[in-house]
BAFI-370535 format. One record per residue (C-alpha): x, y, z; residue in one letter. Coordinates in pm, whole numbers. Example, Ala and Ser with C-alpha at 12.3 -4.5 7.8 and 13.67 -1.06 7.14 Angstrom:
! residues 2
<markol xx="1230" yy="-450" zz="780" code="A"/>
<markol xx="1367" yy="-106" zz="714" code="S"/>
! end
This chain:
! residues 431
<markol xx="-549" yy="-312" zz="-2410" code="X"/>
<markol xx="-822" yy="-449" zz="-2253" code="X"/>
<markol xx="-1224" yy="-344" zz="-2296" code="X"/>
<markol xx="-1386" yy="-233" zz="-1934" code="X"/>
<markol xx="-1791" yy="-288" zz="-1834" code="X"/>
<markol xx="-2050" yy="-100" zz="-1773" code="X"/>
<markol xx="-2254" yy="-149" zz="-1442" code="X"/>
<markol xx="-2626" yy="-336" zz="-1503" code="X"/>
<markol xx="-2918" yy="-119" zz="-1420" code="X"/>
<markol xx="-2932" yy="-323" zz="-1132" code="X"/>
<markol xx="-2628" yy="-227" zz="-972" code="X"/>
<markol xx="-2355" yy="-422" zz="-826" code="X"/>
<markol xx="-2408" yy="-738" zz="-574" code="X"/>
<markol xx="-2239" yy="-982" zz="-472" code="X"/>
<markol xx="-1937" yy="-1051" zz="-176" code="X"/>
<markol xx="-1568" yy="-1071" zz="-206" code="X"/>
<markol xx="-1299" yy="-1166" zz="-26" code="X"/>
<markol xx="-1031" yy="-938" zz="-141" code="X"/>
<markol xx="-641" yy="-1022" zz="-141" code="X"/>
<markol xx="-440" yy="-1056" zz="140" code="X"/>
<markol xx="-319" yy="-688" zz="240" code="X"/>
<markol xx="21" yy="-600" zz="80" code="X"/>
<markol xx="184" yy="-416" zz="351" code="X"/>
<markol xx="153" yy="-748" zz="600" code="X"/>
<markol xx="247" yy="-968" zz="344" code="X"/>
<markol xx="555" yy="-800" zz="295" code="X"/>
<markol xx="640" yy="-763" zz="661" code="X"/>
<markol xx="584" yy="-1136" zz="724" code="X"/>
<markol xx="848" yy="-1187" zz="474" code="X"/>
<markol xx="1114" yy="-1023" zz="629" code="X"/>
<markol xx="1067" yy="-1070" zz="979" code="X"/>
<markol xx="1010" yy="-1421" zz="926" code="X"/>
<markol xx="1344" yy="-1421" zz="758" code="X"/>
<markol xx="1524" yy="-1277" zz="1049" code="X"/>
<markol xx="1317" yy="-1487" zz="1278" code="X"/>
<markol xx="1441" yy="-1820" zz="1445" code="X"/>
<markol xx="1214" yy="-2103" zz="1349" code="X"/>
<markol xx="947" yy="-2105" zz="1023" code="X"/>
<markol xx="671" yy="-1871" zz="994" code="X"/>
<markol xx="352" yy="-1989" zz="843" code="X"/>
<markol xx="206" yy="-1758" zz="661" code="X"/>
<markol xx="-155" yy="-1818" zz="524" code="X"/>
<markol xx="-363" yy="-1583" zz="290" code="X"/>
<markol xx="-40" yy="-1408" zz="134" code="X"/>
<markol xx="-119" yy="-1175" zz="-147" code="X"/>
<markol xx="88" yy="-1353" zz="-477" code="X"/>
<markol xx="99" yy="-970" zz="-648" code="X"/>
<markol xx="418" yy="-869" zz="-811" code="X"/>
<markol xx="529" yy="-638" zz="-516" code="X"/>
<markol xx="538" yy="-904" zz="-298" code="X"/>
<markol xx="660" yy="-1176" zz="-454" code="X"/>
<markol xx="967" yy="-921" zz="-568" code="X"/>
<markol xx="1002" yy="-950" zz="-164" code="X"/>
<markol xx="977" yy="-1308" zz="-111" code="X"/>
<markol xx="1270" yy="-1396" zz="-355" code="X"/>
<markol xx="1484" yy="-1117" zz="-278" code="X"/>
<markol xx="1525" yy="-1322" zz="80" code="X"/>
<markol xx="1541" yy="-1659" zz="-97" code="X"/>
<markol xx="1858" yy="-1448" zz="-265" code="X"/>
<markol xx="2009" yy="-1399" zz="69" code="X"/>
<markol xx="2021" yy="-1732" zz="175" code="X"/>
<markol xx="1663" yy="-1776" zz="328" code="X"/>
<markol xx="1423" yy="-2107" zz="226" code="X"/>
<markol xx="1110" yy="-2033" zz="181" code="X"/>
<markol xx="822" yy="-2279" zz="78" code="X"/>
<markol xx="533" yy="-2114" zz="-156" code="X"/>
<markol xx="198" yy="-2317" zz="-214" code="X"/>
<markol xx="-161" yy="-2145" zz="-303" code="X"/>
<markol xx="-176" yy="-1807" zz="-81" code="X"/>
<markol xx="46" yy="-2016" zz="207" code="X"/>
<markol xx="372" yy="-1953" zz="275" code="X"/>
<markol xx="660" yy="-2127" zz="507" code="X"/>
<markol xx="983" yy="-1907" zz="588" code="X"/>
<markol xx="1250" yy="-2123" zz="730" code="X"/>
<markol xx="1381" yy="-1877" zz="916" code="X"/>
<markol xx="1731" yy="-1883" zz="1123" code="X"/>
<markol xx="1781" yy="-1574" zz="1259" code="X"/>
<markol xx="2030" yy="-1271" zz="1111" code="X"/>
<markol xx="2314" yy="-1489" zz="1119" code="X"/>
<markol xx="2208" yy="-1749" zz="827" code="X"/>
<markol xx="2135" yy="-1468" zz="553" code="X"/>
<markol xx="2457" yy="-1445" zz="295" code="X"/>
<markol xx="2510" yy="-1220" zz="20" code="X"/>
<markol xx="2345" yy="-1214" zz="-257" code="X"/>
<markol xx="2509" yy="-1354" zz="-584" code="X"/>
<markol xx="2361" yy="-1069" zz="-744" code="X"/>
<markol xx="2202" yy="-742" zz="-762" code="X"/>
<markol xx="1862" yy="-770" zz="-542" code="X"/>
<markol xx="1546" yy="-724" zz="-785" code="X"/>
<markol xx="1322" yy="-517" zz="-580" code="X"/>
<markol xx="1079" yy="-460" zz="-946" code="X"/>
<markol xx="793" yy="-214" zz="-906" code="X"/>
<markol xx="811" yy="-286" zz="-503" code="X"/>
<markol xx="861" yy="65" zz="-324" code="X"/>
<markol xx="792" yy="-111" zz="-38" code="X"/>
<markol xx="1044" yy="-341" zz="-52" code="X"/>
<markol xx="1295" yy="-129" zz="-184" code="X"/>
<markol xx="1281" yy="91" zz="107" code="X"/>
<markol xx="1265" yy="-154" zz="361" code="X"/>
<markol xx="1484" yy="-336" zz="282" code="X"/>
<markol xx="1737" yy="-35" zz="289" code="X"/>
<markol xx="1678" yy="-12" zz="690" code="X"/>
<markol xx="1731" yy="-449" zz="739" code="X"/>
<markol xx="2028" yy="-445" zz="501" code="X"/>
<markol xx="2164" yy="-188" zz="644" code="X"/>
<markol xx="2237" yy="-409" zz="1002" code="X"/>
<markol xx="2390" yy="-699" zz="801" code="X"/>
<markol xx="2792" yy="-778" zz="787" code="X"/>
<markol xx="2766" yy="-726" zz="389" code="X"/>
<markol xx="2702" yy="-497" zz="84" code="X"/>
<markol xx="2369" yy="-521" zz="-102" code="X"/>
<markol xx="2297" yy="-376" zz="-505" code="X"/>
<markol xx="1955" yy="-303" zz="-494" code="X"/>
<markol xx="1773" yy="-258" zz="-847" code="X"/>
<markol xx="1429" yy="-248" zz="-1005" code="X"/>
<markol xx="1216" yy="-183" zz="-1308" code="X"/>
<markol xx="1212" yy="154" zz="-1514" code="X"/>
<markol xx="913" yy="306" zz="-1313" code="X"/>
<markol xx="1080" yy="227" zz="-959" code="X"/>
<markol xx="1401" yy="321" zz="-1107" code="X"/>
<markol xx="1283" yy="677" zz="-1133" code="X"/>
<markol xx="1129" yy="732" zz="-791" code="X"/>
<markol xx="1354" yy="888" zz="-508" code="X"/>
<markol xx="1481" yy="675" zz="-232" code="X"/>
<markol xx="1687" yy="955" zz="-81" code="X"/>
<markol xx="1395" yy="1026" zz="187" code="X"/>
<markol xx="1555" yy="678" zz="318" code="X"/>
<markol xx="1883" yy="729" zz="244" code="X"/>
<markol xx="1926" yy="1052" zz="422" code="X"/>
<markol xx="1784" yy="1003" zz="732" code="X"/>
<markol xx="2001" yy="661" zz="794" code="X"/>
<markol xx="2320" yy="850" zz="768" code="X"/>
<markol xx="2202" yy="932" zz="1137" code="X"/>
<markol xx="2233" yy="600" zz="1210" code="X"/>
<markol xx="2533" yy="533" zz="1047" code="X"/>
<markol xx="2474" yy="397" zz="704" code="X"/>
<markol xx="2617" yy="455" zz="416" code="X"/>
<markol xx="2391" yy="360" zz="118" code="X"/>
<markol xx="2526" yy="497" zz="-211" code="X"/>
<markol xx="2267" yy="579" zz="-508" code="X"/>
<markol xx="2241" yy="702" zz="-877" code="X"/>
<markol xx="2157" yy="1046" zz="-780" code="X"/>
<markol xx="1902" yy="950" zz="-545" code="X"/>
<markol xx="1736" yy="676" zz="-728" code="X"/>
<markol xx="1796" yy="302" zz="-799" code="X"/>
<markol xx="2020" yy="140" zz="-838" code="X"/>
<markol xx="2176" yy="195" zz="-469" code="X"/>
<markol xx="2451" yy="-42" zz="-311" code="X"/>
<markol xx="2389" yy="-78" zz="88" code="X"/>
<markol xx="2676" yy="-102" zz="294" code="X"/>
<markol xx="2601" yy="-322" zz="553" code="X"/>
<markol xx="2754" yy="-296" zz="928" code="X"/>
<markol xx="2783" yy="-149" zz="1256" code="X"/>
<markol xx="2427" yy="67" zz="1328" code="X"/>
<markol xx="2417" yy="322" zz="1642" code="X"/>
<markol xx="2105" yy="458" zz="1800" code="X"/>
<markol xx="1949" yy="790" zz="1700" code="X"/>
<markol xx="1688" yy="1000" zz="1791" code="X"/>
<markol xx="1531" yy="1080" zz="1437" code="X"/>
<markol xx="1233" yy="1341" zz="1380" code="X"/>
<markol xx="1086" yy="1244" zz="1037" code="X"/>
<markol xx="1068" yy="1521" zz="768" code="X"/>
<markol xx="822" yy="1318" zz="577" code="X"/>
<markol xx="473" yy="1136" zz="680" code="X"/>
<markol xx="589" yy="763" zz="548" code="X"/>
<markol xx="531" yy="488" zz="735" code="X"/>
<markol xx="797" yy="346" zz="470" code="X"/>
<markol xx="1044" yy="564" zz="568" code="X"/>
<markol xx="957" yy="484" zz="951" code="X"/>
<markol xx="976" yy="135" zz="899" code="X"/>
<markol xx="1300" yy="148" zz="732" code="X"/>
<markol xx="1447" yy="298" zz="1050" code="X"/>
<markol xx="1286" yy="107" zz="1263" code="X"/>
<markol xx="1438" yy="-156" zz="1157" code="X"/>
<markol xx="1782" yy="-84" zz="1137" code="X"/>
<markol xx="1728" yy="12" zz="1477" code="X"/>
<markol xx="1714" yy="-330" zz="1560" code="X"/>
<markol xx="2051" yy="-363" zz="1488" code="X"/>
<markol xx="2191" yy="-34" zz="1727" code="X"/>
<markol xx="2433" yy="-74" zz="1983" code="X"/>
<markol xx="2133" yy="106" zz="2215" code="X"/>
<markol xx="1789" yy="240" zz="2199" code="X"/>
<markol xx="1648" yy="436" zz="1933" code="X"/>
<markol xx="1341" yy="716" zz="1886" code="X"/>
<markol xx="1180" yy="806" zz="1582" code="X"/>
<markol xx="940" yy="1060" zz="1547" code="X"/>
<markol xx="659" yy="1110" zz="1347" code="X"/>
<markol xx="532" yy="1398" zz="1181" code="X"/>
<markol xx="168" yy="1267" zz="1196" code="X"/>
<markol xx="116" yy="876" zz="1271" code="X"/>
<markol xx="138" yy="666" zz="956" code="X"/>
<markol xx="21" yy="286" zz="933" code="X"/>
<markol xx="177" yy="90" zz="1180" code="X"/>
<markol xx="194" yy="-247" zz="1101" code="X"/>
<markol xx="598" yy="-320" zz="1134" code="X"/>
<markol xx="550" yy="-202" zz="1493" code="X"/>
<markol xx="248" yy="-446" zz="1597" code="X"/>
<markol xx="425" yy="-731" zz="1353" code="X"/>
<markol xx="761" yy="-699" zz="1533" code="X"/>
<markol xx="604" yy="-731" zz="1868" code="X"/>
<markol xx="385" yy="-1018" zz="1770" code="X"/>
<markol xx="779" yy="-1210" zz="1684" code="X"/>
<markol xx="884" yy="-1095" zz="2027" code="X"/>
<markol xx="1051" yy="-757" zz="1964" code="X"/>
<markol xx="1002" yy="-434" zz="2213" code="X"/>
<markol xx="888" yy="-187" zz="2019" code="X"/>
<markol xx="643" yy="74" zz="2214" code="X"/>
<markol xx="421" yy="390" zz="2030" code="X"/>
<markol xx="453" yy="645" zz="2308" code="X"/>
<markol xx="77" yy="815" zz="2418" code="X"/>
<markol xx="132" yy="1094" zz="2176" code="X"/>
<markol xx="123" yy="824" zz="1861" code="X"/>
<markol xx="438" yy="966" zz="1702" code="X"/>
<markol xx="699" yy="848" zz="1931" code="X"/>
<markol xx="787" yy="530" zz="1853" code="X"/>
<markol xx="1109" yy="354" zz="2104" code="X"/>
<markol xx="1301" yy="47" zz="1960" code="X"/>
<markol xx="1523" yy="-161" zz="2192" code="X"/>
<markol xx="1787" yy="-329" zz="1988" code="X"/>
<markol xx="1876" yy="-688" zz="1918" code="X"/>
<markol xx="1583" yy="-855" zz="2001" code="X"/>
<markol xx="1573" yy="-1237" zz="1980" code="X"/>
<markol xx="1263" yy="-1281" zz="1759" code="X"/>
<markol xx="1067" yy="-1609" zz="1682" code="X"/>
<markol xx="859" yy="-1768" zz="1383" code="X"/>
<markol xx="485" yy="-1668" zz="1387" code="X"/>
<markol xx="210" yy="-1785" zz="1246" code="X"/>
<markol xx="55" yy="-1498" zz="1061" code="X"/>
<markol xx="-293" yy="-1462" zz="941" code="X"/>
<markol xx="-281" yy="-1216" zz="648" code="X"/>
<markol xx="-654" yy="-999" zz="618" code="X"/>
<markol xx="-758" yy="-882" zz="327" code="X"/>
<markol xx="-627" yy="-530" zz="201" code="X"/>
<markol xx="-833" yy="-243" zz="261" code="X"/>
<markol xx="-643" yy="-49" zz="-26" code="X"/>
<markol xx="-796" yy="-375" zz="-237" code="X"/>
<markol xx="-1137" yy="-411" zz="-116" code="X"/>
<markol xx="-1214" yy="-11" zz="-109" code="X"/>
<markol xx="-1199" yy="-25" zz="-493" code="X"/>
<markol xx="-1544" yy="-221" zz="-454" code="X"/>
<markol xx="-1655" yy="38" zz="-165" code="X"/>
<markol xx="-1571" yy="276" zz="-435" code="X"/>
<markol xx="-1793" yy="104" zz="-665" code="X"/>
<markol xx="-2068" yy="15" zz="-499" code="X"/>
<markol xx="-2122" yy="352" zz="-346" code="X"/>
<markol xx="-2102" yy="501" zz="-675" code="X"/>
<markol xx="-2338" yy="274" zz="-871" code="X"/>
<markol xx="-2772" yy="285" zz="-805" code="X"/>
<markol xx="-2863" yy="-31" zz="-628" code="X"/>
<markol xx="-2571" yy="-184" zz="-528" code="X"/>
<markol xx="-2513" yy="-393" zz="-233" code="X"/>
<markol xx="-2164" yy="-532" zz="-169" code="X"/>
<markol xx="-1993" yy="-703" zz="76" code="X"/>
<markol xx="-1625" yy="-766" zz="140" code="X"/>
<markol xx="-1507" yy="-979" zz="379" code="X"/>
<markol xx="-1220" yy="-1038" zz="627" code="X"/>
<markol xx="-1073" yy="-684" zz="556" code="X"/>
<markol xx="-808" yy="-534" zz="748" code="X"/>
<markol xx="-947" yy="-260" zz="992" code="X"/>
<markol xx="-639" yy="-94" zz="1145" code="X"/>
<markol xx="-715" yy="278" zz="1267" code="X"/>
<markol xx="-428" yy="395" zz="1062" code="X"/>
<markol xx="-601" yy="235" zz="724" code="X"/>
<markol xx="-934" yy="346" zz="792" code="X"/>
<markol xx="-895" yy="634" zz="634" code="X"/>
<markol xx="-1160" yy="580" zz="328" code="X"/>
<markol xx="-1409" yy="412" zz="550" code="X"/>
<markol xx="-1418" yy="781" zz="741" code="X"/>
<markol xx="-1383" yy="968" zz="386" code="X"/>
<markol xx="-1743" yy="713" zz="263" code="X"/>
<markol xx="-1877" yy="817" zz="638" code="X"/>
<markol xx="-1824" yy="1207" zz="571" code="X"/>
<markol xx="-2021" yy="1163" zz="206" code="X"/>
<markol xx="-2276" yy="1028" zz="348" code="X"/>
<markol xx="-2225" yy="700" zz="176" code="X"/>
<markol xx="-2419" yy="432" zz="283" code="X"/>
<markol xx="-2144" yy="176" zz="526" code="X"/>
<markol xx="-2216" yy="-84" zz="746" code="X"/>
<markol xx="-1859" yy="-227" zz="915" code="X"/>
<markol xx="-1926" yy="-579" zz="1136" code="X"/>
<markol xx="-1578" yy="-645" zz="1342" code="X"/>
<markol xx="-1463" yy="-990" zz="1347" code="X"/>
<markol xx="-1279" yy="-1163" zz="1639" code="X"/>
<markol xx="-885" yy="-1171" zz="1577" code="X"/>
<markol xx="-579" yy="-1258" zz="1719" code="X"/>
<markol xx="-405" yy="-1000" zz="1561" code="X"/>
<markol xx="-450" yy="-668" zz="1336" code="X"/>
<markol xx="-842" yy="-614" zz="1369" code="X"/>
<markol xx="-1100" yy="-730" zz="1073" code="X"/>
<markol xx="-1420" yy="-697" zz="1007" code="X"/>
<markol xx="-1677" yy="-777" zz="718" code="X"/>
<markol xx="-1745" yy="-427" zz="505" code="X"/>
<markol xx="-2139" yy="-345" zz="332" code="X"/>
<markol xx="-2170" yy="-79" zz="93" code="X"/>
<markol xx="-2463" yy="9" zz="-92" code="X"/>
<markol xx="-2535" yy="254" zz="-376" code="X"/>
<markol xx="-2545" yy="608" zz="-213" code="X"/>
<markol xx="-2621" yy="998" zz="-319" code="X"/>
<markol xx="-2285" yy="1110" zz="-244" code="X"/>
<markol xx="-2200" yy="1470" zz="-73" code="X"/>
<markol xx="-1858" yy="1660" zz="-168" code="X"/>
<markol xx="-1560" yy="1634" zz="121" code="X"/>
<markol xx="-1287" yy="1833" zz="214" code="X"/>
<markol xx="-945" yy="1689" zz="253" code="X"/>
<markol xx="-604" yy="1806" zz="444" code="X"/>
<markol xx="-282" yy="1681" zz="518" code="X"/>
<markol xx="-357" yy="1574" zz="824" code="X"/>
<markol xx="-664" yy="1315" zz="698" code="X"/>
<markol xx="-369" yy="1165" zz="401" code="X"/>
<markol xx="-157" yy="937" zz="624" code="X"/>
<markol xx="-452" yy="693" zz="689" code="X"/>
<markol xx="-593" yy="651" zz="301" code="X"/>
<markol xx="-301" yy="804" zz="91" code="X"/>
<markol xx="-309" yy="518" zz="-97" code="X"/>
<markol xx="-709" yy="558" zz="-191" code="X"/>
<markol xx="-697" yy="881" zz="-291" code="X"/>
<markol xx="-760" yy="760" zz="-680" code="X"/>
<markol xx="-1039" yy="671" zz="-493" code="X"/>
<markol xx="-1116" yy="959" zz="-340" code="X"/>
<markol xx="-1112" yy="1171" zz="-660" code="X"/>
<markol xx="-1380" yy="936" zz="-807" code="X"/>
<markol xx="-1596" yy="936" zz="-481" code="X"/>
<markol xx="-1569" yy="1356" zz="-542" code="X"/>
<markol xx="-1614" yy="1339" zz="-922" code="X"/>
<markol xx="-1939" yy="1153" zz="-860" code="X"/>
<markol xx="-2086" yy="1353" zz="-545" code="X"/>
<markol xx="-2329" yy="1677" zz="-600" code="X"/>
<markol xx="-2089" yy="1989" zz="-564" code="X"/>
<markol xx="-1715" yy="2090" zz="-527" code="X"/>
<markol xx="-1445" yy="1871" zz="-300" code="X"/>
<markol xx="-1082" yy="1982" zz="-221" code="X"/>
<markol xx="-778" yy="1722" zz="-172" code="X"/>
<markol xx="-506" yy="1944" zz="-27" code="X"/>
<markol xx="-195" yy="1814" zz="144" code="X"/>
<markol xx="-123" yy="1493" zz="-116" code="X"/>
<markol xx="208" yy="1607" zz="-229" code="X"/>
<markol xx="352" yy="1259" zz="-152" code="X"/>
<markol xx="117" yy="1149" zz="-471" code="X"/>
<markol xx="353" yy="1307" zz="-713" code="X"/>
<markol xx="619" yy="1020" zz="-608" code="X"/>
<markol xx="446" yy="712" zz="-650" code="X"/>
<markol xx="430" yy="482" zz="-947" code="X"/>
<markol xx="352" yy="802" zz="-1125" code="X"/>
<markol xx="290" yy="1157" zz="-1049" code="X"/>
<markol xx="-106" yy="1044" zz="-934" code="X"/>
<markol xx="-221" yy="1372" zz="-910" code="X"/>
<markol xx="-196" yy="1425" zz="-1302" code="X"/>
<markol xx="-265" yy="1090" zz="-1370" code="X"/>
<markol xx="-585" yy="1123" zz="-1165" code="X"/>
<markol xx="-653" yy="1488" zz="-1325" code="X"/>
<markol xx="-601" yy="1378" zz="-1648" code="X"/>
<markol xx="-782" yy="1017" zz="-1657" code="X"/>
<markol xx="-1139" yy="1200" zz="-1492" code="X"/>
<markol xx="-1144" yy="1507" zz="-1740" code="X"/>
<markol xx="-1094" yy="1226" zz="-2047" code="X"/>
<markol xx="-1474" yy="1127" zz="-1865" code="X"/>
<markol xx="-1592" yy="1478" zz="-1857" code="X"/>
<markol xx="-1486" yy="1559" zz="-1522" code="X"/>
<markol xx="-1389" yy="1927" zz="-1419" code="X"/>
<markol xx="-1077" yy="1884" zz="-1232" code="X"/>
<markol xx="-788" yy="2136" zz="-1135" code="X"/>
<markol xx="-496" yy="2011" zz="-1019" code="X"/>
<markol xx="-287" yy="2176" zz="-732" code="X"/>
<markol xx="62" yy="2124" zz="-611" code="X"/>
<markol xx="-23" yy="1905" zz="-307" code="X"/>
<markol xx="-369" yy="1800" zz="-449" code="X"/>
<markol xx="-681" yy="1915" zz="-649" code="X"/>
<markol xx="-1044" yy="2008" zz="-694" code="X"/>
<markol xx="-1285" yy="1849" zz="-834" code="X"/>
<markol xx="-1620" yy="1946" zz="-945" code="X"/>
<markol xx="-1888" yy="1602" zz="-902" code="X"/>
<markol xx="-2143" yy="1584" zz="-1185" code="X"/>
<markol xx="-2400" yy="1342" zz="-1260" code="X"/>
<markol xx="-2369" yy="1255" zz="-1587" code="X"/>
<markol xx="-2043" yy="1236" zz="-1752" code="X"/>
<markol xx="-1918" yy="1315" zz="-2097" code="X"/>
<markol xx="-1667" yy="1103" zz="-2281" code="X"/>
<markol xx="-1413" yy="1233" zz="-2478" code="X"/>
<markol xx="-1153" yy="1071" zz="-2490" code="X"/>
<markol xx="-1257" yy="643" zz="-2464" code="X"/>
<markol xx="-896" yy="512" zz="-2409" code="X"/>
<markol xx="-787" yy="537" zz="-2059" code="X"/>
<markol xx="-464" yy="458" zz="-1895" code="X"/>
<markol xx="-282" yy="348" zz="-1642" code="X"/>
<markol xx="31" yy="481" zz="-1669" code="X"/>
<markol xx="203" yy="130" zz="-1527" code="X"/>
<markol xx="67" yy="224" zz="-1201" code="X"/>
<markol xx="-194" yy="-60" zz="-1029" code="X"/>
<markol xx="-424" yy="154" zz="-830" code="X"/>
<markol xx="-450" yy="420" zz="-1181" code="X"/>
<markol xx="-596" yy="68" zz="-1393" code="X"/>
<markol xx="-818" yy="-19" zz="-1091" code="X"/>
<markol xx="-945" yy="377" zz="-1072" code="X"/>
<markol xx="-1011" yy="370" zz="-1405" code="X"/>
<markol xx="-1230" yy="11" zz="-1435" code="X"/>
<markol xx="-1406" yy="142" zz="-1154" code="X"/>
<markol xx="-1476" yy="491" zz="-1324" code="X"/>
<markol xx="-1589" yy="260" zz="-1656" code="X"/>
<markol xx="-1885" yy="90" zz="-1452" code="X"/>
<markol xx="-2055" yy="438" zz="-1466" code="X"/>
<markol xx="-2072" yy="464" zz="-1844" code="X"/>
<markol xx="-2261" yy="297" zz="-2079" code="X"/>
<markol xx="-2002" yy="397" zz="-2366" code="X"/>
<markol xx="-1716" yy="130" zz="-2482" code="X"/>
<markol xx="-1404" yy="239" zz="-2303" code="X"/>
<markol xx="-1087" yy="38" zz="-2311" code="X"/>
<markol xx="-780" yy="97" zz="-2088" code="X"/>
<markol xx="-408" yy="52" zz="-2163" code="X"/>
<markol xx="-143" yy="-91" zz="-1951" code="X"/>
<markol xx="-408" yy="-325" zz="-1775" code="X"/>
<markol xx="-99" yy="-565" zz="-1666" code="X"/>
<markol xx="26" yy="-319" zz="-1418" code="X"/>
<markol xx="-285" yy="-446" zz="-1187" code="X"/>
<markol xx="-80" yy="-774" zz="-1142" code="X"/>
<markol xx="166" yy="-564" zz="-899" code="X"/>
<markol xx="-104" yy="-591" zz="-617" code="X"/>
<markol xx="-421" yy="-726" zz="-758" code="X"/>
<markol xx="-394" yy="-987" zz="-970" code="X"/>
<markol xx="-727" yy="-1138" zz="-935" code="X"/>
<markol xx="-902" yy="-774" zz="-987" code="X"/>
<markol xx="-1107" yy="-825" zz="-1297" code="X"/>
<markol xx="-1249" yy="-1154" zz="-1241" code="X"/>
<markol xx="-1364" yy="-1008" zz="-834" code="X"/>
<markol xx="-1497" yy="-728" zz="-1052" code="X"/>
<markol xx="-1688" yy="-957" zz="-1292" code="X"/>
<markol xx="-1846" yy="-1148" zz="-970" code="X"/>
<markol xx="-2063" yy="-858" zz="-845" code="X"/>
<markol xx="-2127" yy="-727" zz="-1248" code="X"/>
<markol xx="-2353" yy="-997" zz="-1347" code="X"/>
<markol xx="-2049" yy="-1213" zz="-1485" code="X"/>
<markol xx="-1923" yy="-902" zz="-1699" code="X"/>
! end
């Protein structure tokens, strides 16, 4: 259990440069692995998730060097990786789990695939299913972990996804690499595309068609090592947009930060509640950056649907504090994907705010949330369920109070964040 701060009268100031963002990290993993020739990877986030990633290739037969936040993959191309001695660990890593389901899939052997309790329980069918149009068989425990892939012969599809993942997209694309011809998938509304612009940056030819759900893979591409530049997370660094915004007389700055259209998501949601954002855009090479300013901001309620979810559904902890804070009612509709994350978020979220005096009602695919001023504790043990971005909501939600309030579970932040508190501490005064 660990004791959260309060905010100083002051507010929050300071700048960070947040973690390398997860999603690239793990990406530059595996294509690196399936690449000829190393890739040198350099501000690689060291969270659990990805780290579950990096050995699970060192399992198959890949060497990969590790020192500070840079990485070396010695890759050598499909035909080096083996078969693991064991049962891959994929641990809390629903990222990896389900990408690696679409690369295993186009290798000449079988794969276990397990993971800890909490991934253990989430469903992996919504990969599963739609690879059987591809040909692969990938047998589960009822849906879940553990699943054994059976690696070998892919063909193309043309696959219309039932679900707005860009997990589940990214697993298909890359088993696609493996067909014996082209292969479509289509979107239901464009997700975050990062294995696309990664797998053409290692010399793949992989093109988004001008509607921005049609995405065309030509197979068996002859890929080569990178060197990859991680940004910092967005997901990360808007826990401190969060937090500035919501604090009087702040003025924070994160730097670096990944500014992908398809991740921009809460920088539009801070925009529409009138929170005060500057964004500065950065040269790059590759995925855009830019330095983000947030200062300490009257907020306004906002109105979300399922079409605004793809681009921040992994801020919408976030979100729900933003609402709980602004003057009047906000709606967050079309969220159902929430309920299958590390844990059903939408109750977590419901029931973590109303334990600080916030009136929420949950929905099916979301919930509403009425924004108040001044909060009343009653309940001053929070949680996070085991679930990283539930802890980080909460320590956020803490700075607002000037009661003690201590949350449980605090380790889980490790899985993408391990350097949260201390980042937290810099722009609190050393708290």
């Amino acid at each position: 259990m660990k004791k959260l701060s309060s905010a100083p009268k002051s507010g929050l100031h300071g700048t960070i440069v947040v973690p390398g963002d997860k999603s690239i990290s793990h990406r530059a993993i595996m294509l690196g692995s399936i690449s000829e020739g190393d890739t040198t990877i350099t501000h690689f986030l060291e969270g659990e998730d990805c780290l579950s990633t990096l050995q699970a290739f060192r399992d198959l037969g890949v060497e990969i060097d590790k020192t500070d936040d840079k990485v070396v993959v010695h890759g050598k191309g499909t035909g080096q990786l083996h078969a693991s001695e064991h049962a891959l660990d994929m641990g809390n890593s629903g990222t990896t789990t389900r990408l690696m389901m679409g690369l295993l899939a186009g290798l000449p052997f079988d794969s276990k695939l397990v993971g800890d309790a909490s991934l253990s329980k989430r469903p992996m069918k919504r990969v599963s299913e739609p690879l059987k149009e591809f040909g692969v068989t990938i047998e589960t425990n009822d849906g879940k972990l553990p699943a054994t892939v059976k690696g070998g012969s892919i063909h193309a599809a043309n696959y219309q996804l039932q679900v707005a993942s860009a997990q589940v997209k990214s697993a298909l694309i890359l088993a696609s690499l493996f067909a014996d011809e082209p292969s479509a998938i289509i979107e239901q509304l464009p997700t975050r595309n990062h294995t696309e612009i990664m797998l053409n940056q290692f010399g793949a030819n992989v093109k988004t068609a001008d509607d921005d759900v049609t995405i065309t893979v030509q197979p068996h591409p002859k890929l080569k090592g990178q060197t990859i530049y991680v940004p910092g997370d967005i997901s990360s660094a808007a826990f401190f947009m969060t937090a500035a915004a919501i604090i009087p007389g702040s003025d924070v700055v994160l730097k670096n930060v990944n500014l992908n259209p398809t991740r921009t998501g809460v920088l539009k949601v801070l925009e529409k509640m009138h929170a005060d954002v500057t964004v500065t855009e950065l040269p790059s090479k590759g995925e855009p950056i830019g330095d983000i300013r947030v200062k300490g901001s009257k907020l306004t309620p906002i109105q979300l649907t399922a079409a605004d979810v793809p681009a921040l559904v992994d801020e919408i902890p976030l979100v729900a504090l933003l609402a709980a804070c602004a003057d009047g009612v906000s709606d967050i509709s079309g969220a159902e994907e929430l309920r299958v994350k590390e844990t059903d978020r939408i109750v977590a979220i419901a029931t973590e705010l109303r334990k600080l005096g916030v009136q929420v009602e949950e929905k099916p695919d979301g919930m509403i949330i009425t924004g108040r001023k001044d909060w009343q504790v009653n309940d001053h043990h929070l949680d996070s369920y085991g679930d990283h971005r539930i802890g980080m909501m909460n320590a956020i939600a803490a700075l607002r109070t000037d009661e003690d309030l201590f949350l449980q579970n605090p380790e889980s932040i490790n899985i993408s964040y391990p350097n949260f508190f201390q980042d937290l501490a810099e722009i609190n005064g050393g708290e």
